[in-house]
C-alpha atoms as one frame of an Amber mdcrd trajectory, in Angstrom:
protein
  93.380  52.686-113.085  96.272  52.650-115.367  95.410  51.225-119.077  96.600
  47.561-119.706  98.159  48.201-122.979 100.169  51.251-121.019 100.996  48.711
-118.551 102.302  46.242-120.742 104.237  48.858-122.705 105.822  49.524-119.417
 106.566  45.741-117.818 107.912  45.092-121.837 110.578  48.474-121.650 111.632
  47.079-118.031 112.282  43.690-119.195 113.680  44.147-122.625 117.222  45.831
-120.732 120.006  43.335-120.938 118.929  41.027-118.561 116.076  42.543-117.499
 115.886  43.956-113.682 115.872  42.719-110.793 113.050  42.858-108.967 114.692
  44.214-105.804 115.733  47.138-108.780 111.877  46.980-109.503 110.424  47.558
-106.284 112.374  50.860-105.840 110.959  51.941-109.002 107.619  54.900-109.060
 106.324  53.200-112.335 103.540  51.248-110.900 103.720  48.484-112.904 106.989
  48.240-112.288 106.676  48.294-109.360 103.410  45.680-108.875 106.415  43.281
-110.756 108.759  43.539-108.111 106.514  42.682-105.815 105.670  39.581-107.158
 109.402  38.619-107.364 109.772  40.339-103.727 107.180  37.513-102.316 108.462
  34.918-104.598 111.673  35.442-102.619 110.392  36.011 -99.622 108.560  32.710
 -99.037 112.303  31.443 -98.490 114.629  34.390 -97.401 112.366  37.205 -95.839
 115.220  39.129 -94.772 116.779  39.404 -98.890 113.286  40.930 -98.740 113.031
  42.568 -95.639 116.870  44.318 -96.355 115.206  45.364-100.144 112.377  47.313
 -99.082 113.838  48.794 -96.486 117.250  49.982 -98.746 114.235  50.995-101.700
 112.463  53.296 -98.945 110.003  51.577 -98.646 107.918  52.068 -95.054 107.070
  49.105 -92.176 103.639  48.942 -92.022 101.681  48.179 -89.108 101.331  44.392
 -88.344  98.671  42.065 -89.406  98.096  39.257 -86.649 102.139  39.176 -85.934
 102.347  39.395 -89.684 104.866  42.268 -90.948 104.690  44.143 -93.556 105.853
  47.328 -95.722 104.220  49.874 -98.035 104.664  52.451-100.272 102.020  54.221
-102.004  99.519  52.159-103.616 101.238  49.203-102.809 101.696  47.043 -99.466
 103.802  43.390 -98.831 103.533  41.511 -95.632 104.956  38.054 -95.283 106.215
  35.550 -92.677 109.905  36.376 -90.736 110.330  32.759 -91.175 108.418  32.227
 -94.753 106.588  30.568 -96.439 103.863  33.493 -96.591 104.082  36.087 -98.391
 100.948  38.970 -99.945 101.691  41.549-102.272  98.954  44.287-102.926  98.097
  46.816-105.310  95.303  49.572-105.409  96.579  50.642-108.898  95.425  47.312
-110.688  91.897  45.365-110.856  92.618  41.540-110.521  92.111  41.487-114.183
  94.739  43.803-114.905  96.756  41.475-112.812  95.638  38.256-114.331  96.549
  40.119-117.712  99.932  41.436-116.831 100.944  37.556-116.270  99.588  36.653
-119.042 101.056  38.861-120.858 104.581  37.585-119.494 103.673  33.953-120.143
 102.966  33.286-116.568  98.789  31.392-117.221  96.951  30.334-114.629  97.374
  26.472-113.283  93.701  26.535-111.814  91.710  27.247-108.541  92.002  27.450
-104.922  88.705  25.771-102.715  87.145  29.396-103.153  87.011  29.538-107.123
  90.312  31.859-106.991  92.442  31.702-109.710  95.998  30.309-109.212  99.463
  30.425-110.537 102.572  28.397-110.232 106.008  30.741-109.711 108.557  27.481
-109.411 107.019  25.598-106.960 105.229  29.162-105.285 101.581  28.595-105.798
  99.916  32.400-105.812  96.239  33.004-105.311  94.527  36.067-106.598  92.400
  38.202-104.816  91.074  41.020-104.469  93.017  42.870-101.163  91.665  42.777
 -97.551  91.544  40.691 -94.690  87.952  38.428 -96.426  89.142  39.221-100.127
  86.804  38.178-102.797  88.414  36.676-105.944  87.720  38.968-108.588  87.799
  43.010-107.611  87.570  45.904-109.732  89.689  48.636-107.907  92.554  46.485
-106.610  94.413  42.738-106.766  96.399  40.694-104.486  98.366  37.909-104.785
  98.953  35.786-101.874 102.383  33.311-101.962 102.617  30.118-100.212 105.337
  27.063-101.206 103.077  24.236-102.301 103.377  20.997-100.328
């Protein structure tokens, strides 16, 4: 596991270019952290235009992944996104971050939680994009010590 405060350090340099990057910039990027930020933005996208994402990954070298139940997906190294062709789905996740590194990392970028799903798993609210936290896996618990997803869906 990579330190939070090392993390931070690292999302803070990324964002404090002009501007900031994109996250399509992000995903291409070996810094995990980085990286686990572009993903976010890559399924914040994708719940609307899957192919933006679909034509990102694929130009960051990023590798199709076998498909989940008709679900597809990409990965590269520690990190995997699968999401909808159509959206409105879309799962981003990490083995290089606990769910409380993840829960942390937002914080740290302003982004709190806005509560929890039926399960007891926390929540947050990306402009409309409700994201639940988990840990990865098909039956994810919500809290997990050795990795973190967080699974996009447009809120009704």
């Amino acid at each position: 596991m990579i330190r939070l405060a090392t993390l931070v350090f690292l999302m803070t340099s990324a964002s404090a270019t002009a501007g900031g990057p994109a996250w399509d910039e992000m995903v291409a990027d070996p810094t995990p952290g980085i990286r686990a930020f572009g993903t976010i933005g890559a399924c914040v996208t994708a719940v609307s235009d899957p192919q933006a994402v679909t034509d990102a990954l694929e130009n960051a070298g990023w590798e199709r992944a076998d498909e989940f139940d008709g679900v597809p997906g990409f990965q590269v190294d520690n990190v995997s996104v699968m999401f909808w062709e159509d959206g409105g789905f879309c799962m981003m996740q990490t083995d290089d971050f606990s769910t409380r590194d993840l829960t942390d990392m937002l914080a740290a970028f302003d982004i709190p939680p806005v509560g929890e799903d039926d399960m007891g798993c926390v929540q947050f609210n990306f402009s409309g994009t409700i994201a639940t936290l988990t840990g990865g896996g098909n039956d994810p618990a919500c809290t997990s010590d050795t990795e973190a997803a967080l699974r996009f869906e447009v809120s009704q």
